[in-house]
N, C-alpha and C positions, 0 to 999 in steps of 0.2 A: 532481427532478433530471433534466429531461427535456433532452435532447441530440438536436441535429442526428446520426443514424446513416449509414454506419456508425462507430463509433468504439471503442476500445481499451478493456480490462480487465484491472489486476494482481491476483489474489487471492494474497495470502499467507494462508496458514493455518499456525499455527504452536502448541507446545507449551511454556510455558517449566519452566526448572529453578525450584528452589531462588534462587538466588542473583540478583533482581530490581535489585540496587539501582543507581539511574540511571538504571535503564528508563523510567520512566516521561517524566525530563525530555529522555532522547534520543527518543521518541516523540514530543514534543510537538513539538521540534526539526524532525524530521526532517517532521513534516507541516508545519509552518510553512514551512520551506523547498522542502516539492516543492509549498507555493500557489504557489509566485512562478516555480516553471518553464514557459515556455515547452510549451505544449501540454496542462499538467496542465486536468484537468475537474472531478474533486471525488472524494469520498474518503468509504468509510463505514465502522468499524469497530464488532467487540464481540468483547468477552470472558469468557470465563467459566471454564470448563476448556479451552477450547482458541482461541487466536482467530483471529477472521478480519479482514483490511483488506483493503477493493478500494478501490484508486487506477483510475482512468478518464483514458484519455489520448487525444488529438487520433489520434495516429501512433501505429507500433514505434518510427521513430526518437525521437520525446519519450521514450518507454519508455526506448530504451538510453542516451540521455543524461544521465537522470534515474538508471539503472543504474549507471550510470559518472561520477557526482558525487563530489567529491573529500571531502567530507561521509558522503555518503549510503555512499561505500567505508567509511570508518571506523565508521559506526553496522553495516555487513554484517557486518563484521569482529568489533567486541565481540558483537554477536549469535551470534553463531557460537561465541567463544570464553565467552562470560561467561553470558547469558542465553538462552539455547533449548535443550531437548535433539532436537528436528527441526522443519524447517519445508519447507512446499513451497511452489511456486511456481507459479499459472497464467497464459499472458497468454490471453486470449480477445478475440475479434474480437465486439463487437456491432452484430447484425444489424438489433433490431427491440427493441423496449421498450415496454411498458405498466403502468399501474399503476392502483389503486381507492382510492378513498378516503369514507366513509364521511362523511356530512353531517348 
């Protein structure tokens, strides 16, 4: 997933409750619909006991627009009230990236 830098990173990290159901298809959702935004880069998540997604973006502004998707408010919204008991939020600036791969 190598990218022209410097370029954007959302890490959510998050906890969820009990009460999962729908989760899964508004995740699926809402990745499907932040491919097709304007600046998105690509996306890698896992989970296990706690999870993480980093979305990768061109800008801040893709960030806040994709923030402020009229969608993506609704899925914040049931997360908040239905499915998470906390989640944080990082954006980070990528400077430089490399990786190894065994052959």
């Amino acid at each position: 997933m190598t990218k022209i830098t410097p370029y954007y990173a959302v890490i959510f990290t998050s906890i969820q409750n009990e009460n999962t159901e729908g989760y899964s298809e508004m995740a699926e959702k809402m990745e499907i619909l932040a491919k097709s935004q304007d600046g998105f880069l690509g996306i890698e998540s896992a989970r296990d006991q706690i999870g993480i997604t980093v979305s990768y973006w061109e800008s801040l502004d893709a960030i806040k627009n994709w923030k402020q998707h009229s969608e993506h408010l609704l899925a914040q919204q049931k997360g908040r009230t239905q499915w998470y008991n906390w989640y944080h939020v990082r954006i980070c600036k990528v400077e430089r990236e490399y990786d190894f791969k065994s052959t």
